[in-house]
C-alpha positions in Angstrom: -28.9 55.9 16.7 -28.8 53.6 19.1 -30.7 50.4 17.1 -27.9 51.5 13.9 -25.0 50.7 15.9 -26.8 47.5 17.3 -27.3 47.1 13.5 -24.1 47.6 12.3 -22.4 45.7 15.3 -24.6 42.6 14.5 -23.7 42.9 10.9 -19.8 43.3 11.9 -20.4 40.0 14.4 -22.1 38.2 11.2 -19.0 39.1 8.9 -16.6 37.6 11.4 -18.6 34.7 12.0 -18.7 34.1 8.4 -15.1 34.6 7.9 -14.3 32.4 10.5 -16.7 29.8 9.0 -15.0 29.7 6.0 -11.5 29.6 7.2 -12.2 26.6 9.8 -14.0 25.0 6.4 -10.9 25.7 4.1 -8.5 24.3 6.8 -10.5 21.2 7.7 -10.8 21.1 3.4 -6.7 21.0 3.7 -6.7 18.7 6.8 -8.4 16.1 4.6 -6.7 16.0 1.4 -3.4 16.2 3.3 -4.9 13.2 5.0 -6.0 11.7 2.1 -2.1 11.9 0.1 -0.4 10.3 2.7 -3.0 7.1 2.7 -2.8 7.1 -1.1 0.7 7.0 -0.3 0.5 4.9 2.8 -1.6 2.8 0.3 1.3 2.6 -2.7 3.8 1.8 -0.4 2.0 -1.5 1.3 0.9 -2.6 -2.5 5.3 -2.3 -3.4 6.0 -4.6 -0.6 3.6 -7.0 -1.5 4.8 -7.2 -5.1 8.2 -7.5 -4.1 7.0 -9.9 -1.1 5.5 -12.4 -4.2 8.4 -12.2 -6.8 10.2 -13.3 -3.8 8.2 -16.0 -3.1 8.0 -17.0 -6.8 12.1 -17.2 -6.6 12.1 -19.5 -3.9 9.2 -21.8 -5.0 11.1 -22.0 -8.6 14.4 -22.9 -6.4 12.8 -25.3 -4.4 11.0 -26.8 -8.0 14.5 -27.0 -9.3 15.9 -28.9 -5.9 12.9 -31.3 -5.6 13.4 -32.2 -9.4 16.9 -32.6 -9.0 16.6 -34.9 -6.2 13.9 -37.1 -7.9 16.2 -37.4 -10.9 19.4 -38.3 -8.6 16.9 -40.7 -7.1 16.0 -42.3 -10.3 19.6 -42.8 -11.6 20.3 -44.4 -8.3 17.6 -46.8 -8.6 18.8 -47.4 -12.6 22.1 -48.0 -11.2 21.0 -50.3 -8.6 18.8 -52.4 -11.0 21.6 -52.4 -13.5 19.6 -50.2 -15.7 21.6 -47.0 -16.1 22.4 -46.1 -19.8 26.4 -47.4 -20.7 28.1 -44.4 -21.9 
């Protein structure tokens, strides 16, 4: 009787073994996907401030465009003005 129980205690031992297998495989399973949402999130996030961080920067080159031109025109007139050029209205 003696090599049955060893039997059956080494099959019981197995079973336990194999359950605990599979639950440290399903957690680490969870561990990674949990992992894995918050860098696709992580991920989304960085890619929103970097589109708002360009139409920023695409407002104040346009702004800066507008001032430069601006200032070239003024500089023009003033020139037109000086040489007696400016247009009589």
């Amino acid at each position: 009787m003696s090599s049955a129980k060893q039997d059956f205690n080494a099959g019981q031992s197995h079973g336990q073994g194999q359950a605990k297998t599979e639950e440290w495989i399903a957690s680490t399973k969870d561990t990674a996907n949990a992992a894995r949402n918050k860098t696709a999130s992580a991920a989304q996030s960085v890619e929103e401030s970097a589109q708002q961080g360009r139409d920023q920067s695409a407002g104040f080159i346009q702004q800066t465009g507008e001032q430069v031109k601006n200032v070239a025109q003024g500089a023009v007139d003033s020139v037109k003005n000086t040489l007696g050029m400016a247009e009589k209205k």
